[in-house]
C-alpha positions in Angstrom: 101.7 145.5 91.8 100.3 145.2 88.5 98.2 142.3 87.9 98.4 141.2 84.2 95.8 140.2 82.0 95.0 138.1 79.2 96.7 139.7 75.9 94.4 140.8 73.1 94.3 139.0 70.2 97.1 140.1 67.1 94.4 139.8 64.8 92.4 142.3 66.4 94.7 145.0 66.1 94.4 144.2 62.0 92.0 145.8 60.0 89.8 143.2 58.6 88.1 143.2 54.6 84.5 144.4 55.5 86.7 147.5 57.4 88.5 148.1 54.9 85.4 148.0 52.7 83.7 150.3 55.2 87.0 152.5 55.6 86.9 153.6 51.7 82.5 153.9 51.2 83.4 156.4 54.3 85.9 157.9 52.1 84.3 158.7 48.9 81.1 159.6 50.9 82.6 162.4 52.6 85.0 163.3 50.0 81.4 163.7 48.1 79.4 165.6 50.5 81.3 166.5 53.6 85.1 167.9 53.2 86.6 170.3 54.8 86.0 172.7 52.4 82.3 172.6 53.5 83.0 173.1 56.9 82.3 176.6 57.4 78.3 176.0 55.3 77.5 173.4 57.6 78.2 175.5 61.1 76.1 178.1 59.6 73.1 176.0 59.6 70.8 176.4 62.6 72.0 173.1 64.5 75.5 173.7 63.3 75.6 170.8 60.7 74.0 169.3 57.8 70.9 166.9 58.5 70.4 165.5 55.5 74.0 164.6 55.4 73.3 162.8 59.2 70.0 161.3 58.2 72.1 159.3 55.1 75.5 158.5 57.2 73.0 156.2 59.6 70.2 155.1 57.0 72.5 154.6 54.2 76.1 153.7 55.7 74.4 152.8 58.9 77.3 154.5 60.8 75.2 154.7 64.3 74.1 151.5 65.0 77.2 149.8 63.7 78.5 149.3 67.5 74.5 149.0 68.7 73.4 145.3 69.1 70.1 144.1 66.7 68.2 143.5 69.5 68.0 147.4 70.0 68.0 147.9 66.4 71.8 148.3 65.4 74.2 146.2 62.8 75.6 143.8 66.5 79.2 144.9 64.7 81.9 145.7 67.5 83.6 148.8 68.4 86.4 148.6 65.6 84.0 148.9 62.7 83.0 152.5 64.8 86.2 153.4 65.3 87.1 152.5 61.7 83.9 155.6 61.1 85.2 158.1 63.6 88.6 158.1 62.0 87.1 158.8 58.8 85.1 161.7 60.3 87.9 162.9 62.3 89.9 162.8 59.1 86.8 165.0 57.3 86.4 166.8 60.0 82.9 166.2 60.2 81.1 168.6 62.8 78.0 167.0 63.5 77.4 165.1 67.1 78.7 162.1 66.0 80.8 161.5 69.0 78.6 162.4 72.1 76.0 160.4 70.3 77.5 156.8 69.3 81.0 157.2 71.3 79.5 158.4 74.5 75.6 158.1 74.7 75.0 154.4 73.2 78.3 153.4 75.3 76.7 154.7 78.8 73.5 153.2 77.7 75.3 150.0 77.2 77.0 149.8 80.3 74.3 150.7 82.1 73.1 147.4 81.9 69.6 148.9 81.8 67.4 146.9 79.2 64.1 149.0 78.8 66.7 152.3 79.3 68.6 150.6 75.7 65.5 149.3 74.0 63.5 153.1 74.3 66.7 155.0 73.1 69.2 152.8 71.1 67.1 152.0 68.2 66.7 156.1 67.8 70.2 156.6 68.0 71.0 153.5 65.6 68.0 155.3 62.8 69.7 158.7 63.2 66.7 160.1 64.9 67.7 160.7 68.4 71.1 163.1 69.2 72.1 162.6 72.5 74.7 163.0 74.9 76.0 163.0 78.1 76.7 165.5 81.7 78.5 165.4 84.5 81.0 162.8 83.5 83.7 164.9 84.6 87.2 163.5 84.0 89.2 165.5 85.8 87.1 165.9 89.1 85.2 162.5 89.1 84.0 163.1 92.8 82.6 166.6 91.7 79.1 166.8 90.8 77.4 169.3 90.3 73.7 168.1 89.1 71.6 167.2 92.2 68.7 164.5 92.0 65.4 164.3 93.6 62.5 162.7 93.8 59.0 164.1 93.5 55.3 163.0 93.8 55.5 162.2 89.6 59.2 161.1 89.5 62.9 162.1 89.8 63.4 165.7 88.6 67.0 167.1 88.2 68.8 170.3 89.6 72.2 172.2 89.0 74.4 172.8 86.0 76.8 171.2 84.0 79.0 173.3 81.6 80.7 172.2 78.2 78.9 169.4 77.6 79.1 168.1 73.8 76.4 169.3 71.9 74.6 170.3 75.0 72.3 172.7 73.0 71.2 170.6 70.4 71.2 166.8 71.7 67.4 165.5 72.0 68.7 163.3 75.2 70.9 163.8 78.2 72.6 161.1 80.1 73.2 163.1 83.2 75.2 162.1 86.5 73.4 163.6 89.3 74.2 163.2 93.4 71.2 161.3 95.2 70.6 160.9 98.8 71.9 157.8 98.4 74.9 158.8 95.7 75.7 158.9 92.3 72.8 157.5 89.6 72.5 157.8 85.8 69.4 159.4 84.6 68.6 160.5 81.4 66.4 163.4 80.6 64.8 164.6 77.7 65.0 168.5 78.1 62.4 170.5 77.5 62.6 174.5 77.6 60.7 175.1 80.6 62.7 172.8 82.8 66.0 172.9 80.9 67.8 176.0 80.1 70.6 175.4 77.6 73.2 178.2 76.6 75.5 177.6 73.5 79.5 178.3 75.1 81.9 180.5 72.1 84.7 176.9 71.9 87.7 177.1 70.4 87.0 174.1 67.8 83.4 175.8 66.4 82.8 172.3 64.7 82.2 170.8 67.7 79.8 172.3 70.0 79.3 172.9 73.5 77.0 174.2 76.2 76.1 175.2 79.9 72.8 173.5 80.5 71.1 174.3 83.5 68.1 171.9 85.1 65.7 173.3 86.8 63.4 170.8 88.2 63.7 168.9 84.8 62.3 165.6 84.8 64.3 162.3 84.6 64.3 158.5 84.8 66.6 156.4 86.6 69.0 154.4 83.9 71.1 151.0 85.9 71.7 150.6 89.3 72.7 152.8 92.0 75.9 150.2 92.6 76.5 150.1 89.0 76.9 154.0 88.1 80.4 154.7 88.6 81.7 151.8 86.9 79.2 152.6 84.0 80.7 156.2 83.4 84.4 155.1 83.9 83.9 152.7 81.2 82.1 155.1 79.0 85.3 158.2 79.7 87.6 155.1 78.4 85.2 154.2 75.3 85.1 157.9 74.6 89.3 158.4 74.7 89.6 155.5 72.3 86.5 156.9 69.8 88.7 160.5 70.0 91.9 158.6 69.6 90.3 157.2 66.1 89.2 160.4 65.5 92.8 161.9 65.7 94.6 159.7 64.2 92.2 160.5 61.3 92.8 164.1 61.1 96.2 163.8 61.4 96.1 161.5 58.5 94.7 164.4 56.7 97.0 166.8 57.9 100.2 164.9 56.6 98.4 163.9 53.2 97.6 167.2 52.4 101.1 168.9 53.7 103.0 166.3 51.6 100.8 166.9 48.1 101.5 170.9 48.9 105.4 170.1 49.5 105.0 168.4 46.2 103.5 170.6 44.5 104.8 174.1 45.6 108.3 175.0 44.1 110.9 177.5 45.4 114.3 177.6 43.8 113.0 175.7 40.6 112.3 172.5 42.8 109.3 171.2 45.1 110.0 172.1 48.5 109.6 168.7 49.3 112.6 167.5 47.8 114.1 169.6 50.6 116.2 167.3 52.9 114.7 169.6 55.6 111.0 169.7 54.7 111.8 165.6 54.6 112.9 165.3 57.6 109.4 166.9 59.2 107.3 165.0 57.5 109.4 161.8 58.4 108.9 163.3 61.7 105.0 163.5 61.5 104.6 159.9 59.6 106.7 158.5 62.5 104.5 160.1 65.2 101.3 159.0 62.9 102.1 155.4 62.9 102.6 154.9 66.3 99.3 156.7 67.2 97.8 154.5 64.6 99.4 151.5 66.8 97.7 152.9 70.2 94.7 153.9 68.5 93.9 150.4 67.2 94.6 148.8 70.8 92.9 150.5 72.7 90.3 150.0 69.5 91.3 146.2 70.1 90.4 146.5 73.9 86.9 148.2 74.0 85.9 145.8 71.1 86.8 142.9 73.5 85.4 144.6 76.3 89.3 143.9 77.8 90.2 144.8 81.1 93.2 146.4 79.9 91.1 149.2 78.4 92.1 152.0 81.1 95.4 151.7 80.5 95.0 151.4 76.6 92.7 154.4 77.0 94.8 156.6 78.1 98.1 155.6 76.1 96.2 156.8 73.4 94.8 159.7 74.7 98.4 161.1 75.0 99.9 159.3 71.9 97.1 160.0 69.9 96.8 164.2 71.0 100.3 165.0 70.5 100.4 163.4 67.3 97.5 165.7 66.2 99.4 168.6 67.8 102.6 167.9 65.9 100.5 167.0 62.6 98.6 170.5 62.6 101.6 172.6 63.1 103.2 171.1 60.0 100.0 171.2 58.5 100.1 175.0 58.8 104.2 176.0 59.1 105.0 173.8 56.0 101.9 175.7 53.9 103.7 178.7 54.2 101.6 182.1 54.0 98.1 180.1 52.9 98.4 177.9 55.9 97.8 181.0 57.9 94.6 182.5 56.6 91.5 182.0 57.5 90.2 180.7 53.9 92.7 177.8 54.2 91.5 174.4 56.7 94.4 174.1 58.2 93.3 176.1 61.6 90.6 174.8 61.8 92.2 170.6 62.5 94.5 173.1 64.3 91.8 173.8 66.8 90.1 170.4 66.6 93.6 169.4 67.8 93.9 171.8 70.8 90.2 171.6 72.3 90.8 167.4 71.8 93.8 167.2 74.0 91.4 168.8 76.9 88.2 166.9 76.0 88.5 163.8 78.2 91.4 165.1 80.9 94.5 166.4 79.7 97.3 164.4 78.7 99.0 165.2 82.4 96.3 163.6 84.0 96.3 160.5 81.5 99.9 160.1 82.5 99.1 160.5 86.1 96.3 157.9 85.6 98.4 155.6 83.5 100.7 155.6 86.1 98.8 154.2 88.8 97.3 151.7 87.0 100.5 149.9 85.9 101.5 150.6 89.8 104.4 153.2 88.9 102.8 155.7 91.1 103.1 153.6 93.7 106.3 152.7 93.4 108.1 156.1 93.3 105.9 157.2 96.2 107.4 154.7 98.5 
């Protein structure tokens, strides 16, 4: 039976001044340097975004330490001043690493519970001058790994392949999962070309990149404990559904914004199109679904800032709430833009694949379901 837990705190789930302070600098500095509309110049560039642009989100915002404690060189904010940043980037679409970096890496690190592991990487990541992600954190398959570990006369060196991982290509450190003789560790590796073969994958959502990466004897240090590993990952897969939750509620903000100025503005008949009762009643549809993903985003938000045991199931909630929202809000985005909202100068396609490669990212929603199922004890319920 499910055992229940302490309830989260109301005024968690409400967005505080210094958030809301946070929430519109965000705003203006991407509306500045970062739209959508500039997109397409940053994948061009040879990492696939703009550095300058990540250099002054962490010096001058300070977006990548904000959920990194000041003993490792971060603000010691929580996890709802992050998410408060990911939604604003989701809603920009911003393509560089932001989320494998300070949704996934600085998590793992965390959870880790590995002190010199935190104090040689987090202060890079909370500067802006490390990328880094993670492998072999498989949601779907969490007892298939594919990265073998070994150790040698100068250390652990890692073998095998894991495929799509976020910015796999680019990120200066891996935290990689890797099968031991003794089972499961965290190691992270800092790959280097002749031990570490990398090969950019063709994604459906180009603004977030992915790769094969392929070790070959590449060198690695043990992060945590061997006791602590899978607890360390689970609780990094959850952290990383409620970051992409943020993010999609963001760009689904966007989505409906944007189709409601067009309905507006665009006139057939001698009146807007918006003050069509059917054109109102999909929008309607889209705010409704946007406010209760806004509601799952921020408790599951609520429960990784408090570090709550009722994060699993809050996780995934929001991973299902939160990608069929996005599905619903691109496909207005696009039908209700009529002709424009097909081509490829027009944004709308691409939150439209932002939308479809997110609903896969951390299992699909099927699996959530599954998973949310046996956590509140439904599963077994209808199997006896």
């Amino acid at each position: 039976m499910h055992r229940r837990h302490p309830e989260i705190d109301p005024q968690l789930l409400s967005e505080t001044e210094e958030q809301r302070q946070l929430r519109t600098v965000l705003r203006d500095f991407y509306t500045e340097a970062s739209g959508p509309e500039d997109v397409r110049k940053h994948l061009a560039t040879p990492r696939g975004y703009d550095e300058v642009l990540w250099t002054r989100l962490a010096g001058e915002i300070g977006v990548h330490g904000l959920a990194v404690p000041e003993e490792y060189g971060g603000s010691g904010f929580t996890f709802a001043e992050l998410a408060v940043a990911l939604e604003e980037s989701g809603r920009a679409l911003y393509c560089a690493p932001l989320l494998p970096t300070v949704a996934l890496a600085a998590p793992a690190l965390l959870h880790s519970g590995d002190r010199a592991a935190c104090e040689r990487h987090l202060p890079r990541i909370a500067d802006g001058t490390l990328t880094a992600t993670v492998a072999g954190f498989d949601a779907d398959d969490p007892d298939s790994i594919d990265v073998t570990a070994e150790q040698g006369g100068s250390g652990w060196v890692l073998r095998g392949r894991a495929d799509f991982v976020l910015d796999g290509a680019g990120a200066d450190l891996i935290l990689v999962r890797a099968q031991t003789p003794a089972g499961p560790r965290l190691f992270a590796c800092e790959p280097a070309p002749d031990s570490c073969h990398r090969t950019p994958r063709r994604v459906l959502d180009e603004t977030r990149r992915q790769a094969l990466v392929e070790f070959r004897g590449a060198p690695a240090t043990t992060v945590g404990t061997a006791e602590g590993t899978e607890a360390a990952v689970s609780a990094t897969l959850d952290t990383g559904r409620a970051a992409l939750a943020a993010e999609q509620v963001g760009g689904s903000g966007h989505a409906l914004d944007a189709t409601v100025e067009f309905a507006a503005q665009r006139h057939q008949f001698g009146r807007p199109i918006g003050s069509f009762q059917a054109v109102k009643h999909r929008l309607a549809d889209v705010l409704v679904a946007l406010e209760a993903a806004r509601s799952a985003s921020a408790y599951a938000t609520a429960c990784t800032a408090a570090a709550s045991p009722q994060l699993p199931v809050a996780a995934c909630a929001a991973a299902v709430v939160c990608s069929e929202t996005f599905r619903l809000a691109t496909a207005e985005y696009v039908q209700l833009h009529g002709g424009i909202g097909f081509t490829w100068e027009h944004p709308a396609h691409l939150y439209v694949r932002r939308a479809r490669s997110g609903e896969v990212l951390f299992g699909t929603t099927d699996r959530h379901r599954v998973r949310l199922a046996e956590l509140i004890g439904l599963a077994t319920r209808s199997a006896a």
